[in-house]
NUTIGU-568451 format. One record per residue (C-alpha): residue in one letter; y, x, z. Coordinates in steps of 0.2 Angstrom, whole numbers, plus 5000, padded with zeros to 4 digits. Layout:
AYXZ;...
//
This chain:
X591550194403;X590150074410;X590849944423;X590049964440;X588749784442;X589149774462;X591149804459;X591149664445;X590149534453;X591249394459;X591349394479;X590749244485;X591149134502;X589749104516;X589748914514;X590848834527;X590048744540;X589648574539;X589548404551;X587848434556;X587948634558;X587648674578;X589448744584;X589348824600;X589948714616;X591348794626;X592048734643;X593948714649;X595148664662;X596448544660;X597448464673;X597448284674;X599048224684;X599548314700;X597848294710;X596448314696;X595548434686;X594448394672;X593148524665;X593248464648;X591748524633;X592248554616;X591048574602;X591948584585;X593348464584;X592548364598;X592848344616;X592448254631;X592548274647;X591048334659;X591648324678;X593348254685;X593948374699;X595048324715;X595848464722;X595048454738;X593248494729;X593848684729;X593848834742;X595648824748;X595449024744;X596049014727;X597348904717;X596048744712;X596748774693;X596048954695;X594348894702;X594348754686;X594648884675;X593449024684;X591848874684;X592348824666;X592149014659;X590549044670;X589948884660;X590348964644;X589749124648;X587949034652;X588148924636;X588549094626;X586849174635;X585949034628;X586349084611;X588048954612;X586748824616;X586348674628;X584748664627;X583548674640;X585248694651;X585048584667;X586348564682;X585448554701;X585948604715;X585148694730;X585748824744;X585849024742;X586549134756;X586748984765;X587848894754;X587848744745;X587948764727;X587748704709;X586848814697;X586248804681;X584448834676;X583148794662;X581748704668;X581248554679;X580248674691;X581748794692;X582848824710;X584648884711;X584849084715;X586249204715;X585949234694;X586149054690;X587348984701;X589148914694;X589848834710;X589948844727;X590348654737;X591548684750;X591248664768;X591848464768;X591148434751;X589448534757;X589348424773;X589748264764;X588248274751;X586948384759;X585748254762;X585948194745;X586648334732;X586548224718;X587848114723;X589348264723;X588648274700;X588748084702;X590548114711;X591048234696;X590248144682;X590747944686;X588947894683;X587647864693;X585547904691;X584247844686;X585047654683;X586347694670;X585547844662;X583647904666;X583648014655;X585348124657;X584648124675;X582948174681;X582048174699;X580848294702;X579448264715;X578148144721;X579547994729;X578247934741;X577748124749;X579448204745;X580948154755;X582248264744;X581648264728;X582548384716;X583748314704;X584348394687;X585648344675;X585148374656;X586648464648;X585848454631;X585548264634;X587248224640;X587948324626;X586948194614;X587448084621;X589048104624;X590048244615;X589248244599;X588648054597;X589247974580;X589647804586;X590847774600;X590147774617;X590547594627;X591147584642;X589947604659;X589447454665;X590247404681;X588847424693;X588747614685;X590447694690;X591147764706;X592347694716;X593247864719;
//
């Protein structure tokens, strides 16, 4: 009786995936103490945190752990439409249905609308940083633009005809830079982090 080639054939295992294989980035909340949230992004065995959240930055209508946890899955979700991907993923903010908000989108010319939108500011936080919506991811991140990181960081628009220009925060770049960089990141210089 003739043995079957296919059956006899040892099975071999997909290779596992190495150092330098591209893992998808996932978002989570973890509480930090009794008055901050941190979304934190994980890529593999590494982590690091993306924004530090105060209570006070959510709606009072839902528990802030509940809204950490709801932005970091809407993160997520956006990462796994991009085929698990930061690339070409850039934080700005703009105003839809007359709220302030923070989207996600994947260009430099690109506004916020109700398909791309991650956050809504509430009304104090909204108030606080309409003239200048780059200082609430400032606020978040603990590092300001364009001194400390240019490139993380972009302003779109002429600065002498534009009085706002548009700001957007590289996902893909910060992730570079910051979650998957092989050699440990030093501390900000002084003149570059927030006095909360």
């Amino acid at each position: 009786m003739g043995v079957n080639s296919t059956v006899a054939q040892p099975v071999v295992s997909p290779p596992s995936p190495t150092r330098n294989s591209p893992e998808a980035t996932i978002f989570k909340c973890i509480p930090y103490s009794n008055e901050f949230l941190i979304t934190v992004a994980q890529n593999g065995e590494r982590e690091a945190a993306l924004f530090i959240w105060s209570q006070h930055n959510f709606s009072s209508d839902i528990p802030p752990q509940e809204a950490c946890n709801s932005f970091s899955q809407r993160l997520s979700e956006k990462v796994t439409q991009n085929n698990g991907s930061l690339k070409n993923l850039l934080f700005t903010m703009g105003r839809v249905s007359d709220r302030t908000v923070l989207c996600l989108v994947h260009n430099y010319q690109e506004g916020c609308n109700t398909h791309n939108t991650v956050f809504t500011l509430n009304p104090e936080d909204a108030k606080q940083y309409n003239g200048q919506p780059y200082k609430f991811v400032e606020y978040l991140t603990n590092f300001r633009p364009p001194a400390c990181d240019s490139q993380v960081v972009q302003f779109v628009g002429n600065p002498i005809i534009d009085i706002e220009r548009q700001f957007y925060f590289s996902l893909e770049l910060w992730q570079n830079k910051f979650l998957l960089n092989e050699t440990p990141i030093p501390s900000p210089p002084p003149e570059c982090v927030n006095q909360k």
